[in-house]
C-alpha positions in Angstrom: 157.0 116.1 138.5 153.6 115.4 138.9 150.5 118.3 137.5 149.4 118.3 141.5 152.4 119.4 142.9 153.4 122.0 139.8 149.9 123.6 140.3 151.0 124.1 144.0 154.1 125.1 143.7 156.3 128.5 142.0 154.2 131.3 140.5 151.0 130.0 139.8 149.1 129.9 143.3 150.0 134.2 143.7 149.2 134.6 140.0 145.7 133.8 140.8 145.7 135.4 143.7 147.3 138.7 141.9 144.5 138.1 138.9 141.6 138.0 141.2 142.9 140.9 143.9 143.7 142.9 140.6 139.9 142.4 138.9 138.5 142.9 142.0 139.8 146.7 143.6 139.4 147.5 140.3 135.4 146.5 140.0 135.1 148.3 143.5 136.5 151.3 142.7 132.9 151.7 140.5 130.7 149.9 142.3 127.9 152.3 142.5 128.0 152.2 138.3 127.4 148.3 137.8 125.7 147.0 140.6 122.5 147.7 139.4 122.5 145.8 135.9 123.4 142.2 135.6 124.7 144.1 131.8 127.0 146.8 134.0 128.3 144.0 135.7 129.5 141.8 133.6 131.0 144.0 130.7 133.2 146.1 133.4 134.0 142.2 134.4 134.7 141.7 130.2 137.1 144.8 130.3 138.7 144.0 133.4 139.5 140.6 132.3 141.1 141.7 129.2 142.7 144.4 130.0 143.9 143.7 133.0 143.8 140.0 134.1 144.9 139.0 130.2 147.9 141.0 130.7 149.0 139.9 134.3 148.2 136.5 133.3 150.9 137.0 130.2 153.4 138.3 132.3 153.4 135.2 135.1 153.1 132.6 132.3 155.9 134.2 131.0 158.1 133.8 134.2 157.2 130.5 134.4 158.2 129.7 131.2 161.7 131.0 131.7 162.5 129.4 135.4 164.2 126.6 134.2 167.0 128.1 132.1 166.6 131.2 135.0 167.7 127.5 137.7 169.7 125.9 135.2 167.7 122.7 135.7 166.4 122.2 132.0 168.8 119.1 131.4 168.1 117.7 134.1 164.3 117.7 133.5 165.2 117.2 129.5 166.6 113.6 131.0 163.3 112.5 132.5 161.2 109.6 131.0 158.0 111.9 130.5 158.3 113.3 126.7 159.1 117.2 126.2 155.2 117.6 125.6 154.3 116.4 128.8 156.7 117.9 130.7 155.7 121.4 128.7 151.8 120.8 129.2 152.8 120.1 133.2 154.9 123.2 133.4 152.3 125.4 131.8 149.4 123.9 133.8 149.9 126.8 136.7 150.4 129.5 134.0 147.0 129.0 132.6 144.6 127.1 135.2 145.6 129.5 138.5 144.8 133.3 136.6 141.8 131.7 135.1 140.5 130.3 138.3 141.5 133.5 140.2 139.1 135.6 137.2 136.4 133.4 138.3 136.7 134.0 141.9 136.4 137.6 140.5 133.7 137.0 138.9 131.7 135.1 141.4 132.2 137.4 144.0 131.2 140.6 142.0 127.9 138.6 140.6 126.8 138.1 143.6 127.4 141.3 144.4 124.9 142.9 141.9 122.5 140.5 143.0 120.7 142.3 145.2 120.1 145.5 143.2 119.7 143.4 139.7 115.7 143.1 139.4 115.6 142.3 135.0 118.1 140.6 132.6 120.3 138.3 133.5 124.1 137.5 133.3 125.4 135.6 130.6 127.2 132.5 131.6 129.2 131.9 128.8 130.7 135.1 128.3 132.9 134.8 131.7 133.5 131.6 131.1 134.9 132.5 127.8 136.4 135.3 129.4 138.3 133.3 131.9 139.8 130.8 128.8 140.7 133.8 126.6 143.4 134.3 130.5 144.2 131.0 130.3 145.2 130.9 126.7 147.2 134.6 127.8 148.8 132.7 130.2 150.0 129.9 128.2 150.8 132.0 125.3 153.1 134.1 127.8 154.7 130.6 129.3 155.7 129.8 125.8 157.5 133.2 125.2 159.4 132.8 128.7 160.8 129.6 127.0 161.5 131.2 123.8 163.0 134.1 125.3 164.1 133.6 129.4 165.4 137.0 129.6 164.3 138.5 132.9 162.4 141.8 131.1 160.7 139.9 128.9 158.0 139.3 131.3 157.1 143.2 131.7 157.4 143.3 128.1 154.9 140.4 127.0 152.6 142.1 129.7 152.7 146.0 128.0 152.5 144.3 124.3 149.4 142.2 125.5 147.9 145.1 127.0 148.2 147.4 123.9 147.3 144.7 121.6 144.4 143.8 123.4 142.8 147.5 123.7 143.7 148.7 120.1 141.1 146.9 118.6 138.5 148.2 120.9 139.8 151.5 118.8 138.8 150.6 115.2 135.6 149.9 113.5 136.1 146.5 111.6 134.4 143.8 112.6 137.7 142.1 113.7 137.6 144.1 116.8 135.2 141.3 118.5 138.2 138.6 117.8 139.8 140.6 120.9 139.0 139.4 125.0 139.1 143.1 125.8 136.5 144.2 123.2 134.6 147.2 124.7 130.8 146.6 124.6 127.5 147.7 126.0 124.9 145.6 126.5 122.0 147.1 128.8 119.3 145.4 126.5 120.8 143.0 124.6 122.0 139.4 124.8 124.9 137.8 122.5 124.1 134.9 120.1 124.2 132.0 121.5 127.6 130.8 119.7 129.7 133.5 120.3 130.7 132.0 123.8 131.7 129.2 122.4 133.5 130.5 119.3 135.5 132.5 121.3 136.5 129.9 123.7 137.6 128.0 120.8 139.4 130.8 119.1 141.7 131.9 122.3 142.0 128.7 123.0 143.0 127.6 119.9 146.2 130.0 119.3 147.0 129.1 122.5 147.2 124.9 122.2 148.9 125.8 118.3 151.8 127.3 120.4 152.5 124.9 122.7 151.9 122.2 120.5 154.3 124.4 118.0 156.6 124.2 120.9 156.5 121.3 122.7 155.1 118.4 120.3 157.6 116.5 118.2 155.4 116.6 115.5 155.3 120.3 115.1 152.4 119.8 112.3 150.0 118.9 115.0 149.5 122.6 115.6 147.7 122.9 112.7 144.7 121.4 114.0 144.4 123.6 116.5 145.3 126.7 114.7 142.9 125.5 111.8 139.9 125.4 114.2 140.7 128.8 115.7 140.6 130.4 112.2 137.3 128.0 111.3 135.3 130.2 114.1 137.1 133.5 113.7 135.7 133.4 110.4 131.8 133.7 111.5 132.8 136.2 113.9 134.8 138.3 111.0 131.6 138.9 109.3 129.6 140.3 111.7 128.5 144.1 111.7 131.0 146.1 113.1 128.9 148.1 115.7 126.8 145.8 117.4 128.5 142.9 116.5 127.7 139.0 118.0 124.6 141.0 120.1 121.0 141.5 119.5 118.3 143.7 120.8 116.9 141.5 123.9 113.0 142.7 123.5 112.0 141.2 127.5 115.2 143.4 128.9 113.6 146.9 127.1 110.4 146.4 127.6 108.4 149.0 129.7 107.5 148.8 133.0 104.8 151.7 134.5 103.7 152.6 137.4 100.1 154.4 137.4 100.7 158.1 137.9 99.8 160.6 135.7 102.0 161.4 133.7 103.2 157.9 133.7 106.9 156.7 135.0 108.0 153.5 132.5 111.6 152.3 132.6 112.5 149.3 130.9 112.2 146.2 132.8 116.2 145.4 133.6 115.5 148.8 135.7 112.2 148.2 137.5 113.7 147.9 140.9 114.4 151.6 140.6 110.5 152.4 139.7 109.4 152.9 142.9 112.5 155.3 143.3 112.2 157.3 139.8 108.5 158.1 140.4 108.6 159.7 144.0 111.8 162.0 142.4 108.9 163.0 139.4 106.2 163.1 141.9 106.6 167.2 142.4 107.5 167.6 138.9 104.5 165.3 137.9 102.1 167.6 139.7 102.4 170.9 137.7 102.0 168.6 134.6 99.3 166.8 135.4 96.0 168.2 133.0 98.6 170.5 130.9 98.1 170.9 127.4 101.2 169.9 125.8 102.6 167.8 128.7 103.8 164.2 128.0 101.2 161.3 128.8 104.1 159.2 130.1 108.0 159.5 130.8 110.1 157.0 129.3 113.4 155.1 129.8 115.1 152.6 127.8 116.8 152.0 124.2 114.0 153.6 121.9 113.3 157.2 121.2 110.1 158.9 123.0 107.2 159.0 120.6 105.1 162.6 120.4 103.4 162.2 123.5 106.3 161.0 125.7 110.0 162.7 127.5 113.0 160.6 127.7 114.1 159.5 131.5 117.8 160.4 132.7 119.4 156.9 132.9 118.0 156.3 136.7 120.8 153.4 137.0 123.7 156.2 136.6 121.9 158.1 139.2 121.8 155.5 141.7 123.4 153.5 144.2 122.7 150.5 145.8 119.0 150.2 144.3 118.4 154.5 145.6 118.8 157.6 143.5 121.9 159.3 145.3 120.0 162.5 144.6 116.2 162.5 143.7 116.7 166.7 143.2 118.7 166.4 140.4 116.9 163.1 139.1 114.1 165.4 138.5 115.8 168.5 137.3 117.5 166.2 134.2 114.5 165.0 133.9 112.3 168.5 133.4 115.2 169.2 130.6 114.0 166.7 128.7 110.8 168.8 128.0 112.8 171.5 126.0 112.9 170.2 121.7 116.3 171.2 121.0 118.7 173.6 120.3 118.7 176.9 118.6 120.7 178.2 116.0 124.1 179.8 116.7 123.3 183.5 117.5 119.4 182.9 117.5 116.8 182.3 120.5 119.5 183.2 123.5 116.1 184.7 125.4 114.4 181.7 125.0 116.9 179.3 126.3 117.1 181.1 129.5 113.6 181.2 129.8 113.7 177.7 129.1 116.6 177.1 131.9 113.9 179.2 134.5 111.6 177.0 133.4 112.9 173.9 133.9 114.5 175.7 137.5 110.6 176.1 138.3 109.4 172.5 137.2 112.1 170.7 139.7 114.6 173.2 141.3 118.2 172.1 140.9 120.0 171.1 144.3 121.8 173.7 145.7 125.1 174.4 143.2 123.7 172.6 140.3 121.7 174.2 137.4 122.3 177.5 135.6 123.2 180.9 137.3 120.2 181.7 139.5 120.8 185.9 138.5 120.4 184.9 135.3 117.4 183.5 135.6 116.1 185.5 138.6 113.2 187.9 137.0 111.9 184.9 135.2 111.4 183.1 137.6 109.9 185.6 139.9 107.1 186.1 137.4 107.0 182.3 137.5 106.4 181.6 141.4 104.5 184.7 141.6 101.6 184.1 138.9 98.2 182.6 140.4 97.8 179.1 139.7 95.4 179.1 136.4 97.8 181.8 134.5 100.8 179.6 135.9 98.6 176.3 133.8 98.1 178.4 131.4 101.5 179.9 130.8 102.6 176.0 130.7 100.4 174.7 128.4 101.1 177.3 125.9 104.8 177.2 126.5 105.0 173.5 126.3 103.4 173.7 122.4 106.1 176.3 121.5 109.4 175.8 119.8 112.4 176.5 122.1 113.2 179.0 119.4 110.1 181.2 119.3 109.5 180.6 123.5 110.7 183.8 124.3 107.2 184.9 122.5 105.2 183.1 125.1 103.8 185.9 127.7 104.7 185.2 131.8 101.9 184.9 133.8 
């Protein structure tokens, strides 16, 4: 039988299909949380290929390995002129090519999805492309067991013991964790090294070609090769740190991006389609700032720590949808908690944390049913709105040089 008409024939056309229907409600379930980051994007795209697509992909090959002793045509095909690794390499074309082509489909369509709303970074070619051999090599290493074992369960079984294997690692600390498809990542501002791609191509797609050369080859020791290089890259990969692993800060993605208010509004540059958005939320909040003593110069977003002068941004991407804050209220009320230092001791400084809570409730109200009880924090905040506008300057300047511990110290205007 020739590789055209196996690849259009059986199981492997709807495996596709199933892979890329399966990536795909699953990416649009969370939509609104990657399609602003070209990083959000394609590490849901990572996990849903290994998690999901890996195992589906197992679970088909699997089938199709056991249809011929299923149709009780294996003699028949065992007396054909092509040789037993031909006629496995045919028979497992469809297992491996249709759930990798139907990941890419995935992955095309949800790219260009985030392409609108994605201003900074950019994907990473050859991670999906290693992420759709790693299915491939699933999908052959499931054909292999449905010869081994052509029991009709087996299927459902190679799927669940793909899926656990796959996610455990994700689970542990070692560096071997990055050998598996499904290893759980975030990658806002960083970018992998530029073999890792690669490496991993060659390492699922290495186990995979030692099985079915294990299998099907009637020199059995030609696996080795194979298997040899799969272990050759693994080992690279084995010694890298175990919590960032094959990625690297990516210093264009975190750089800052301002616009010219005062205070300043900077989020890193993989965000700066969402500047325009993040400073009309702070523009209220901005305005009791502006000229206090004590108030930060700038806000910032990103991957480093504000310096003395500065207040950390809510992550505007997690508050937004479609390139718009779902709710520039709230945007603005995380953001005025970012003024407070910290945390008391157990027991100590109750009286200034709600004054702190009515403060930040004056500096950018919550929306309605957000934010701390408003009884609570009702006489504070009547001595707040009520004060004229130089003790109410004067109050903040004083209050924003205080420890959230000694606050409650600080006289209302």
């Amino acid at each position: 039988m020739s590789l055209r008409t196996e690849l259009r024939r059986g199981i492997g056309p709807w495996s596709g299909v199933a892979v890329a229907v399966t990536v795909l409600v699953a990416m649009y379930g969370k939509a609104p949380g990657w399609q602003g980051r070209w990083s959000d994007a394609s590490d849901l795209l990572h996990t849903a290929a290994g998690l999901l697509a890996g195992p589906l992909a197992a679970a088909t090959g699997c089938w199709q390995g056991g249809r011929e002793r299923r149709r009780s045509t294996g003699e028949l095909l065992a007396s054909a002129p092509r040789g037993r690794l031909a006629r496995t390499l045919v028979a497992a074309a469809p297992a491996a090519l249709w759930p990798a082509a139907g990941l890419l489909c995935a992955v095309a369509v949800c790219l260009g999805a985030t392409w609108p709303y994605a201003a900074g970074g950019r994907p990473f070619v050859s991670v999906p492309a290693a992420d759709a051999v790693a299915v491939a090599a699933l999908g052959a290493l499931g054909f292999v067991a449905g010869r081994l074992v052509p029991w009709r369960l087996t299927a459902p079984l190679v799927a669940a013991a793909a899926y656990v294997g796959l996610g455990l690692p994700s689970y542990t600390a070692s560096p071997a964790r990055w050998l598996s498809p499904a290893a759980d990542r975030y990658t806002v501002w960083h970018e992998p090294l530029w073999w890792f791609g690669p490496a991993m191509a060659v390492w699922t797609g290495g186990l995979a070609a030692a099985a079915l050369l294990a299998y099907g080859a009637r020199h059995r020791a030609l696996a080795l090769v194979p298997l040899a290089a799969a272990c050759a890259v693994a080992v690279p990969v084995l010694r890298l740190d175990g919590d960032d692993g094959p990625w690297r800060p990516d210093p264009e993605a975190a750089r800052l991006v301002c616009d010219d208010g005062t205070p300043r509004v900077c989020l890193s540059a993989v965000d700066r389609a969402l500047l325009p958005e993040a400073s009309r939320a702070l523009a209220g909040l901005n305005a009791r700032l502006r000229g206090v003593p004590g108030a930060p110069v700038r806000w910032v977003g990103g991957p480093r720590a504000p310096g003395p002068d500065e207040a950390a941004l809510p992550d505007p991407v997690a508050a937004a949808a479609h390139g718009v804050l779902r709710d520039p209220r709230q945007y603005a009320y995380d953001a005025a908690a970012a003024l407070s230092d910290g945390s008391c001791p157990s027991g100590e400084g109750e009286e200034g944390i709600a004054l702190d809570l009515a403060v930040q409730e004056w500096l950018a109200p919550a929306p309605p049913g957000s934010g701390a009880d408003p009884a609570a924090l009702q006489p504070y905040l009547d001595r707040l709105r009520t004060g004229s506008p130089e003790r109410q300057r004067a109050f903040l300047g004083r209050y924003l040089t205080t420890g959230l511990c000694e606050s409650a110290g600080v006289p209302l205007p």
